[in-house]
N, C-alpha and C positions, 0 to 999 in steps of 0.2 A: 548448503548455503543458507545464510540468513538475510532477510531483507526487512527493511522497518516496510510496514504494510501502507503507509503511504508515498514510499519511493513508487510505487507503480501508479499514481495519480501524478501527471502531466503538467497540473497547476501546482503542485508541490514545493515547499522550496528546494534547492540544491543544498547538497552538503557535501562540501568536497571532502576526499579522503583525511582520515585523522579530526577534523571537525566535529564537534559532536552533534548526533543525532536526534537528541532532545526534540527540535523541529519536525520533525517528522512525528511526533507522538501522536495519535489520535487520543480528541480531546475526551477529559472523563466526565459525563455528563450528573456523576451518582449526586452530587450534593448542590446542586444547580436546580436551576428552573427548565422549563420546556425548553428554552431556547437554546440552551445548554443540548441537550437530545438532539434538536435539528440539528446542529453543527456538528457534534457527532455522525449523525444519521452522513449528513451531505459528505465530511470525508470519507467515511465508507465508502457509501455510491462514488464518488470519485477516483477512487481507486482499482474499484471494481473491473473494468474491461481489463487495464492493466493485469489484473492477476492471472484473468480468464485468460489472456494471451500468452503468458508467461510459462502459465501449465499446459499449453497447446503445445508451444514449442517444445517445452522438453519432452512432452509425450511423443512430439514428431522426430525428437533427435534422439531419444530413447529407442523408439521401432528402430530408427534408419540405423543405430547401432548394431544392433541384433539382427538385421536383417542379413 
């Protein structure tokens, strides 16, 4: 499975199916000023918990397969 790495950020927008995912890009800070970097920065941290939960679950639905 692939996931754009900001679907797991809550404040994200929605993209519904066949939509393009564009939206979802994190931003590319290389030819930018600072300001550029924090925005960056904050979509990461935003997405963050999401991912961490994501690979909980399937580590948990992984075991309970194999168990």
């Amino acid at each position: 499975m692939i996931r754009m790495y900001r679907s797991f950020d809550p404040a994200a927008p929605q993209v519904r199916p066949g939509e393009s995912e564009h939206l979802l890009d994190v931003d590319d800070p290389w030819y930018g000023d600072m300001e550029g970097f924090k925005l960056c920065l904050a979509e990461i941290e935003a997405g963050a918990d999401g991912v961490v939960e994501f690979v909980r679950a399937e580590l948990d639905r992984s075991a309970t397969r194999s168990a």
